[in-house]
N, C-alpha and C positions, 0 to 999 in steps of 0.2 A: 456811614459815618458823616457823609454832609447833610442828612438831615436830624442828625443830634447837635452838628454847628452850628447850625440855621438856627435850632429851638434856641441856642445856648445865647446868639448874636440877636437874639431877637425877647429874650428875657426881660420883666419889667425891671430892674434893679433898684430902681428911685419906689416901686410899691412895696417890694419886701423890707418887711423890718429890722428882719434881724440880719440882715446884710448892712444895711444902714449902721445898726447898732456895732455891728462887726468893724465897720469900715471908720466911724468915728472911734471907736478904741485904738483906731492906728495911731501910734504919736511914736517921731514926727511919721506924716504922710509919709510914704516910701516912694522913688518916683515910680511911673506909670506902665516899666514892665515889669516890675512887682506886685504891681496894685494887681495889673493882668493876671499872672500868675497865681495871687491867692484868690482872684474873681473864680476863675476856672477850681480851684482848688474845690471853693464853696459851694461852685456849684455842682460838682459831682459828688461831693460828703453831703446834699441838704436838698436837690431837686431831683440831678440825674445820676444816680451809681454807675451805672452803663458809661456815662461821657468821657469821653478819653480826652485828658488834661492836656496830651502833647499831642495832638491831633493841629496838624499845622493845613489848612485849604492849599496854599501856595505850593507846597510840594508833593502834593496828591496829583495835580492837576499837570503838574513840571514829569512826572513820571509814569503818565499816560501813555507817552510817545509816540 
């Protein structure tokens, strides 16, 4: 799972267009854990099917123990 975060946190977003396009149809912006949220959305409907949208690092790592 952390190396589908990795690809996901490391995605160009400023080159795809149609995320662009997506992201200026926002009106208003929505603030920025929403943006996150449909970020993740798109990119497992558009890049990765596999990407798990509620895949959090911080609690992966917290339940190691």
């Amino acid at each position: 799972m952390q190396a589908k975060y990795e690809a996901y946190t490391k995605y160009d977003w400023g080159a795809d267009k149609k995320w662009q396009e997506y992201l200026e149809n926002l009106y208003p912006l929505p603030n920025a854990k929403i943006v996150e949220k449909r970020r993740r959305k798109f990119y497992q409907t558009n890049v990765d099917k596999d990407f798990n949208i509620n895949y959090d690092p911080g609690s992966e790592s917290s339940n190691a123990g």
